[in-house]
MARDREN-435643 format. One line per 5 residues: their letters; for each residue x, z, y of C-alpha. Coordinates in Angstrom, 3 decimals. Last residue first. Layout:
A	X Z Y; ... $
//
This chain:
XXXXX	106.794 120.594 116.519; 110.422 119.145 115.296; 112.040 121.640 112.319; 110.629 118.766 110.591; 113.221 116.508 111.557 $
XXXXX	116.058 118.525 111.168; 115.026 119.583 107.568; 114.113 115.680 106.657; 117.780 115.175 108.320; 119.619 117.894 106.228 $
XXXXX	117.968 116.445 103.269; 118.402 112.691 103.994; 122.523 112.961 104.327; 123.689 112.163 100.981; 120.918 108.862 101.522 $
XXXXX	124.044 107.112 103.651; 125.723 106.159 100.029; 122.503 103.880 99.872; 123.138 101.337 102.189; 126.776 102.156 103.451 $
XXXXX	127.995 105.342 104.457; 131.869 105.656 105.780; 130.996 106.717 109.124; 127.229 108.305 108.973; 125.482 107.335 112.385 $
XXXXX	122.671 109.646 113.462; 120.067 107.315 116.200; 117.601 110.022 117.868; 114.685 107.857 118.745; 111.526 108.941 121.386 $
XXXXX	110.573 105.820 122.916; 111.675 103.117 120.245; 112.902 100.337 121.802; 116.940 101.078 122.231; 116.897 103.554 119.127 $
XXXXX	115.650 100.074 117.168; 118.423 98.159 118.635; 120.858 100.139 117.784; 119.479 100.759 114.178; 119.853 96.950 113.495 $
XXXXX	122.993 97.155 115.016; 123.752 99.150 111.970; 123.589 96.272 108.991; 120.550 96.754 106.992; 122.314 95.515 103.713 $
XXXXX	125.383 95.398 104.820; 125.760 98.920 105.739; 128.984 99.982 106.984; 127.861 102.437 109.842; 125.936 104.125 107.565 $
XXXXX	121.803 105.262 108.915; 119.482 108.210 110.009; 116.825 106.976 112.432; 115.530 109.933 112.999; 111.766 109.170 115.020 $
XXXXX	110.151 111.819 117.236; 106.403 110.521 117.644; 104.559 108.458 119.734; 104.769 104.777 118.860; 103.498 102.379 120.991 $
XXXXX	106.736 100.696 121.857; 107.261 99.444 118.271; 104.426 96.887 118.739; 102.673 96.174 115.365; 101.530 93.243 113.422 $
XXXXX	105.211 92.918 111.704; 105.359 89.300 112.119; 107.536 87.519 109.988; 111.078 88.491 108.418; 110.030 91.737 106.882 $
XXXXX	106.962 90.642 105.675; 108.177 87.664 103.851; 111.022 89.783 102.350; 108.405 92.500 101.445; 106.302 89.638 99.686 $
XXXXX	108.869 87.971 97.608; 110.237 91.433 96.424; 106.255 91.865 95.193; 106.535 88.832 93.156; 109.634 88.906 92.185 $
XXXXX	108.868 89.892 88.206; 106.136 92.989 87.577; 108.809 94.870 86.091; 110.701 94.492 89.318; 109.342 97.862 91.301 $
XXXXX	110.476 99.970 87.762; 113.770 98.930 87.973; 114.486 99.933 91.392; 112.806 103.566 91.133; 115.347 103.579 87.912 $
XXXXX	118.246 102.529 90.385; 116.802 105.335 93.051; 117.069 107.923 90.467; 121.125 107.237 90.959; 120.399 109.560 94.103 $
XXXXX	121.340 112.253 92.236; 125.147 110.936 91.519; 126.251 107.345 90.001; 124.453 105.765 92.494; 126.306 107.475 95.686 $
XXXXX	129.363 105.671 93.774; 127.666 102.316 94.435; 126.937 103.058 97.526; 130.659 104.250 98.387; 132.217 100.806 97.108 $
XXXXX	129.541 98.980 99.458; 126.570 97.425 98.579; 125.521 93.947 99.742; 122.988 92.901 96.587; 122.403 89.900 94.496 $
XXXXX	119.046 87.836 94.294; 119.997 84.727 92.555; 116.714 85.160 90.550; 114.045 84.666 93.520; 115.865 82.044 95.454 $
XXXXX	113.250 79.355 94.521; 110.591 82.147 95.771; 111.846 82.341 98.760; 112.298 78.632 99.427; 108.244 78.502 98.674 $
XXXXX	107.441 81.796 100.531; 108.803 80.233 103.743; 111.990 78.891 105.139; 112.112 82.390 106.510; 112.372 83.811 103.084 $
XXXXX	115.369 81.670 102.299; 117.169 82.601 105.733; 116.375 86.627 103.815; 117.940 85.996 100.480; 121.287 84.111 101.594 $
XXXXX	121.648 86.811 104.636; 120.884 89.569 102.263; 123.536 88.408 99.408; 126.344 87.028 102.467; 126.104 90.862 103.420 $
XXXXX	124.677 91.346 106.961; 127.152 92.090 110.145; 124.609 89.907 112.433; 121.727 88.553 110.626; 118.982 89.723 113.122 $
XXXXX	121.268 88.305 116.185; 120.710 85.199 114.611; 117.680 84.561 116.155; 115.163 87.881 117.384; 116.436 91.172 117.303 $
XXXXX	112.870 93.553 118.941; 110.317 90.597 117.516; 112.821 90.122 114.598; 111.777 93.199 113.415; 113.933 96.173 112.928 $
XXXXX	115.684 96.835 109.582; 115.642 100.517 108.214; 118.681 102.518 106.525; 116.939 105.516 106.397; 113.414 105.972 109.057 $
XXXXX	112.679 109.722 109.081; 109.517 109.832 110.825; 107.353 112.540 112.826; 103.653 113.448 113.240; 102.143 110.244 112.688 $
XXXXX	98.405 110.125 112.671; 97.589 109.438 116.363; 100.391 106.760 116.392; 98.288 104.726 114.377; 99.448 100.673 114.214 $
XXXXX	103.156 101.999 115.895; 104.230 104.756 113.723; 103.081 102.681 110.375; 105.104 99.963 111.557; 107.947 102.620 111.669 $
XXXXX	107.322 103.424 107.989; 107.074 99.937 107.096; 110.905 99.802 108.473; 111.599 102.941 106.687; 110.487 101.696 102.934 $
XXXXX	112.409 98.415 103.657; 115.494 100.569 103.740; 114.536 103.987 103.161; 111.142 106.025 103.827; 110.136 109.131 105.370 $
XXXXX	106.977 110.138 107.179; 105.797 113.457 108.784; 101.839 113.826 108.559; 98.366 114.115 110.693; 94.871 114.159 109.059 $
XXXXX	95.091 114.528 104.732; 92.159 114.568 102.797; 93.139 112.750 100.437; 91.256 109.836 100.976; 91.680 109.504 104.387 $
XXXXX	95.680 109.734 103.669; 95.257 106.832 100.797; 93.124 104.906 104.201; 96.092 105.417 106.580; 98.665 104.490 103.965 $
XXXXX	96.892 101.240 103.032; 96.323 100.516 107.053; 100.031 100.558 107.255; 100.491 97.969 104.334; 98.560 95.599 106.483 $
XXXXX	100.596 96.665 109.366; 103.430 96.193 107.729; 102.321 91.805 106.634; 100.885 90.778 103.495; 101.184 87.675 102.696 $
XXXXX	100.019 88.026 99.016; 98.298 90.790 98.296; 99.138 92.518 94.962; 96.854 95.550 93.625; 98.492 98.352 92.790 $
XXXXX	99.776 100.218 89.840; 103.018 99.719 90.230; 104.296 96.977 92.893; 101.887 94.561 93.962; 100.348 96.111 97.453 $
XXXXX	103.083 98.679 97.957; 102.756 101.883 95.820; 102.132 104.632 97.312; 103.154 108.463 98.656; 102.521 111.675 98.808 $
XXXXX	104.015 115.129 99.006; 102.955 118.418 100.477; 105.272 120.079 102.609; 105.611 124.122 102.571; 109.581 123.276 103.630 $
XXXXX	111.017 124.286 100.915; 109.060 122.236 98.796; 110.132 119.496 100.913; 113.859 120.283 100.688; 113.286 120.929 96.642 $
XXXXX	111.660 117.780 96.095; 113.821 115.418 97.833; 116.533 114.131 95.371; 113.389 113.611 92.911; 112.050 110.801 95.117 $
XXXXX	108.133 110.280 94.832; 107.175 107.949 92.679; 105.650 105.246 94.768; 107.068 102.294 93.393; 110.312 99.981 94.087 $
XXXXX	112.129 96.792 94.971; 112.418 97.070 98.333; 112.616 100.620 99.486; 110.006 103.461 99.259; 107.558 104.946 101.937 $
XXXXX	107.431 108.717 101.514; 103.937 110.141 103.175; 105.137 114.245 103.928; 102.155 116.706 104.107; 101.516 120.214 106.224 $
XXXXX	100.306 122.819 105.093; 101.853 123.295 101.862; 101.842 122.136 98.079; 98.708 123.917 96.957; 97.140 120.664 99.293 $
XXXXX	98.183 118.566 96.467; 101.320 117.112 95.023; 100.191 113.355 95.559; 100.985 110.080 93.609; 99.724 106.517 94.399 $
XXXXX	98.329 103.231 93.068; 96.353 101.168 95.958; 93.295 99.263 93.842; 92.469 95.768 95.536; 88.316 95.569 95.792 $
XXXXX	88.630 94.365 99.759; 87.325 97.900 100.726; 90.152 99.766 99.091; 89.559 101.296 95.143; 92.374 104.346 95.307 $
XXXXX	94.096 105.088 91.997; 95.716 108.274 92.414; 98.265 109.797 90.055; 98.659 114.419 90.081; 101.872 115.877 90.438 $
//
């Protein structure tokens, strides 16, 4: 696994990780959650690598090794994907991402539909473009609802929240922690070393203006996510199987947030079984 520091246009540096071309023909971009870095996710490798799919990803603008960028919205952070793909060589690719990780990923979808092959969106939120008022908040934890009304009071109320920030997982997602996909605690840990800042602007960005139209995407989306998540709650995914053109929603009774991530494998096999 080889590190990639990637000077963009504006002078910010975009950290990321990549496998190589030796990897296979075709390449997977993993989008992480909210905190958390590019690394790409352990529970994953063998799938992909079975697969023939080479592996890259980033870290968003302030998290890891790259460059923060204050009000930054997912189209912004869709253009950073595009130009670590030009960089690597890389034309058309499959993209996967949970929670805040999947909602960029459909943003990314939208702003360049001519580079997305297919996308494995886990436990995303839609934007309140497609779920607009309270609808958005509907069957959310009283953690995310707290966090997210502060963000759209504005990056000041955010940031006075930033500290009380608790988290809407279920009894199953925190067992689902204590098993393989526990690497997504130390993923976690390593997004906050930099303090809020970055959490500040994915909560910003997920409550604003996405800069994309979800209608203009083109390829096969999964939306794979638990019916008892609180975090994204599921009539999030509804709606987003309602706009998207070419969604397939899987509901996982039982899963919550995180506990729903047991099923990524068979769905990243599934979708790239899709030509």
């Amino acid at each position: 696994m080889s590190e990639v520091d990637l000077r963009l246009t504006d002078g910010r540096v975009l950290h990321g990780a990549d496998d190589g071309p030796a990897a296979g023909d075709r390449a997977l971009l993993w989008l992480h959650g909210t905190p958390g870095t590019g690394r790409l996710p352990v529970p994953l490798a063998a799938v992909a690598a079975d697969l023939g799919l080479r592996r890259f990803a980033f870290d968003r603008a302030g998290y890891g090794g790259s460059t923060p960028r204050p009000g930054r919205s997912p189209a912004d952070t869709a253009a950073d994907a595009v130009a670590l793909a030009d960089h690597l060589g890389i034309g058309r690719f499959l993209l996967a991402g949970h929670s805040g990780g999947a909602s960029h990923a459909l943003a990314l979808a939208a702003a360049h539909p001519d580079r997305v092959e297919a996308v494995l969106a886990v436990s995303a939120l839609a934007p309140p473009a497609v779920l607009p008022g309270d609808a958005w908040f509907t069957g959310m934890g009283p953690a995310g609802t707290a966090t997210l009304r502060a963000a759209l009071a504005g990056r000041a109320a955010r940031e006075a929240h930033a500290g009380t920030d608790a988290i809407d997982f279920t009894a199953a997602d925190w067992a689902a922690l204590e098993g393989e996909w526990g690497w997504l605690g130390e993923i976690a840990g390593e997004g906050s070393a930099h303090g809020p800042g970055p959490l500040v602007d994915d909560d910003l960005a997920y409550v604003g203006d996405w800069g994309v139209d979800l209608t203009a995407v083109r390829a096969r989306v999964l939306l794979l996510h638990g019916a008892d998540d609180l975090v994204a709650p599921l009539g999030h995914a509804r709606r987003l199987a309602a706009v998207l053109p070419d969604a397939d929603l899987r509901v996982v009774e039982g899963a919550g947030h995180v506990s729903v991530l047991t099923g990524a494998a068979t769905a990243l096999r599934d979708l790239a079984a899709h030509r």
